[in-house]
Structures are given as C-alpha cells and as structure tokens.
N, C-alpha and C positions, 0 to 999 in steps of 0.2 A: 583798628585798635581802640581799645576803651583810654576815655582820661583820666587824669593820674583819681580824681575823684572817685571818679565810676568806678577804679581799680579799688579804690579800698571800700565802695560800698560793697563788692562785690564776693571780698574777702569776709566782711562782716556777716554777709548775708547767710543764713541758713538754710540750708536748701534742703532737707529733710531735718524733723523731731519728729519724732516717735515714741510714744508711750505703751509700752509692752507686757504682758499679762503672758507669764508665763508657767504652764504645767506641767511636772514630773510625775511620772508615775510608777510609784517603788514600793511594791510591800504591801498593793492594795489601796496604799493612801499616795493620795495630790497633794503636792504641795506648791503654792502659788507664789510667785517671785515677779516682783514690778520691776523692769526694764524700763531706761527712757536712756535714750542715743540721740546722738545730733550727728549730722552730716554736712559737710562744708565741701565748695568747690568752687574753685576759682582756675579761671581760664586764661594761658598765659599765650595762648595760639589758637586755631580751628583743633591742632592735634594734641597739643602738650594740654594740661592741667595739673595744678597739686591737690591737693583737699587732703580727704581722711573723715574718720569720726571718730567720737567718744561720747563715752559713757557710763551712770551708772546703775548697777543691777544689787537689787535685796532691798535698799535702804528703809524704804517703807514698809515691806513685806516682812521680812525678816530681822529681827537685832544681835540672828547669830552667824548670820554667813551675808558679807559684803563685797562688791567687788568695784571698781572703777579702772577704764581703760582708755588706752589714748592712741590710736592706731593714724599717723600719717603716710599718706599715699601719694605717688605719681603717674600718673595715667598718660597714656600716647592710644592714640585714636590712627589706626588703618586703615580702615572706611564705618559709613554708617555703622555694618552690623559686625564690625571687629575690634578692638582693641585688646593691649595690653594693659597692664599694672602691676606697682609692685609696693612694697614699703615696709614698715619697720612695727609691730605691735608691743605695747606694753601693758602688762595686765595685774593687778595688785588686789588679792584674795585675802578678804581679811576675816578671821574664822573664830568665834569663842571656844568652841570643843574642838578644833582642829588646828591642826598647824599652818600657820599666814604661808602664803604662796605668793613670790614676785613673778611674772614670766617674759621672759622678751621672745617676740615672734617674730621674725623675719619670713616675710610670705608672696610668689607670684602668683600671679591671675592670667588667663586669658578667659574674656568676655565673649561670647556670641551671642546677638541677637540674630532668631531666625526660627522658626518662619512668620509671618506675618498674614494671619488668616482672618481675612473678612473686620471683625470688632475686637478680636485678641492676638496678643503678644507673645510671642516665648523667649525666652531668655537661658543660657546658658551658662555657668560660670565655674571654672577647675580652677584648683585655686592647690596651690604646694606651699607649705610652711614648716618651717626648721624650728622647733619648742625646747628655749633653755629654762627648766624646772629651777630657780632659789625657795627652797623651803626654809620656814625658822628651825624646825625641830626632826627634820629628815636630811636624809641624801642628797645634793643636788641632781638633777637626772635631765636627761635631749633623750628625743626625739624626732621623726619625720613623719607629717602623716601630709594623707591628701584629701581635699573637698572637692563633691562634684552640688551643685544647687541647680536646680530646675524652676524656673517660676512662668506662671502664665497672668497677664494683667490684662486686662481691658480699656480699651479706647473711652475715652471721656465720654460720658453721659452728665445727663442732669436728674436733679434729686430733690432740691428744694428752691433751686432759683430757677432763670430760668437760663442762666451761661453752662455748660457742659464742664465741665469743674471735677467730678464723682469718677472715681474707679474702682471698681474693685481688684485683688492678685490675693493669688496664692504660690507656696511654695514649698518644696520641699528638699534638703539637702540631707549628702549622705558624706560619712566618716569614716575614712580607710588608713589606718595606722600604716608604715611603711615600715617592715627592719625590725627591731628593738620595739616592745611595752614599754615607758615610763610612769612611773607611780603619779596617779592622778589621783584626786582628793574626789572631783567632779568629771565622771566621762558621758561624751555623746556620744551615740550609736548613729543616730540620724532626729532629724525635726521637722515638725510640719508647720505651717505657719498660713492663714488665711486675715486679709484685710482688707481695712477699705478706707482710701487715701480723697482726699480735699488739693487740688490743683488752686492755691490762693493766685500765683503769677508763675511766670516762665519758670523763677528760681528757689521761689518758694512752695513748699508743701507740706503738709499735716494727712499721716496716716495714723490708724488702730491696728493692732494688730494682732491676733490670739492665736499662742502657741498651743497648739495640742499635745495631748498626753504622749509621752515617746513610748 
C-alpha cells in the first residue's frame, strides 16, 4: 500500500492531457473545435480505482458553441485484460444561437483488452448510458443509447531520445441510440481518432490527437 503521501501525490497526479483538434463535416464545410481533457486515477487496491476526466471543448475554437464536463468513475479490475466501470457524467452546453443544454449521464463500461499481437494492442470498450436532456429554452428529454469503441496502440518505441517513451493509437467508436430519439442540439454517428502519445513516467502521459471528419 502507498503512504498516506504518495496517496495524495497520486490523486494529484495526471495521468492523461490531451489536447484535441477536432473535425465535422456538415454541408461540405469543416468545422474545427479544440478539445483538451485531463484524466485522473488513483488506486485504492490492485482491483479497485476511482479517477474520471474532465474537460473543455470550443473555447478557443469557437465563441459560439462551448462545453465543459466532469465525468467521475469507478473501476474494478477482473484480470489483466478485463475490467469493469461505471460513474456519473455531467455535461454543460453553452450555445449563443442555440439553446444552453445541462446533461447528466449515468454510464457502464466493460473494458477488454485483447489480443496482444507482436508491437500492438487492441482494446475494446461497450460502454451503456442513460441521457437526462435540461435545456433552457426546449423540452427536457432521456434517452438510452450505447457505445462500442475499438482502438489499436502500439508498444513503446523511440523517436527523439533514446528511452522508448513514443506510441502511436488509433481509434474508432460507434453510436447506437436504444428506444426513444431525444432532441439533440449536437449528434454523433461515430468517430475516428488517430494519435501519437509521450510515456513521461508510469502515471504520466501527453498524447495529440486528430479527430477526423465523421
């Protein structure tokens, strides 16, 4: 077990930022939206954890569509390549020509990593959430949908030093409504995502990452 020190460096500690460049593609035209998340995780066992992330998206990009979100999670670890999670999302849509959106997302995960081929990774992640819609100037409205995400990453290399530090991943996730449409202001279909991430130490990391056009 960590001391009680090492315990709150470890809460402090960041363990992903990410700076994210993201594009839509609607109508012919791109439109570019800066993303930057942080992720936190702290270990309270080999299987338990808490963490989560948050984040915000537009602010630099945009001065007419803003969002910030603060999603905490609990994780339980089954072996290497299984775990659970679950937790609680809150999402705040702040819009000049549209109507502001609060959302709370309550959401499970199950994680698979597998299989493990030679220098890359695959990963697996379904993921079910329950969407309570507050708008300023509409309907309140829920929803159920589901997420399936796919990512493949690679085994540490080197790039500019000479410690093995460099990965690259990609990813792609897909959006399956359950039940009931709810009036969304912003919908995904699915996303694609390629990057290339900086291993600083065990807990820390720095990746890039560019969403492509949906």
């Amino acid at each position: 077990m960590c001391s009680i020190s090492a315990k709150i460096k470890c809460i402090l500690l960041i363990v992903i930022i990410s700076f994210t460049i993201e594009a839509h593609a609607q109508n012919s035209e791109v439109d570019y939206q800066t993303w930057t998340d942080v992720t936190l995780t702290y270990f309270l066992s080999q299987k338990l954890s808490l963490g989560g992330d948050a984040g915000l998206r537009g602010i630099i990009s945009s001065k007419d569509w803003n969002l910030f979100y603060i999603r905490p999670t609990i994780n339980y670890t089954v072996s290497p390549r299984f775990r659970f999670s679950g937790g609680i999302g809150s999402f705040n849509t702040f819009n000049n020509t549209l109507s502001n959106t609060y959302e709370i997302r309550p959401f499970q995960d199950a994680h698979i990593s597998w299989p493990n081929i030679g220098w890359l990774d695959f990963y697996h992640r379904f993921r079910f959430e329950q969407r309570f819609f507050f708008y300023q100037n509409l309907e309140n409205d829920f929803n159920i949908r589901g997420r399936y995400l796919f990512r493949v990453r690679t085994i540490d290399f080197k790039l500019f030093s000479k410690k093995k530090s460099f990965y690259l991943k990609g990813m792609w996730e897909v959006f399956v409504p359950i039940g009931k449409s709810a009036t969304e202001l912003f919908v995904n279909n699915q996303r694609f995502y390629a990057a290339i991430g900086h291993r600083s130490s065990d807990r820390l990391r720095f990746f890039y990452t560019l969403k492509l056009p949906e």
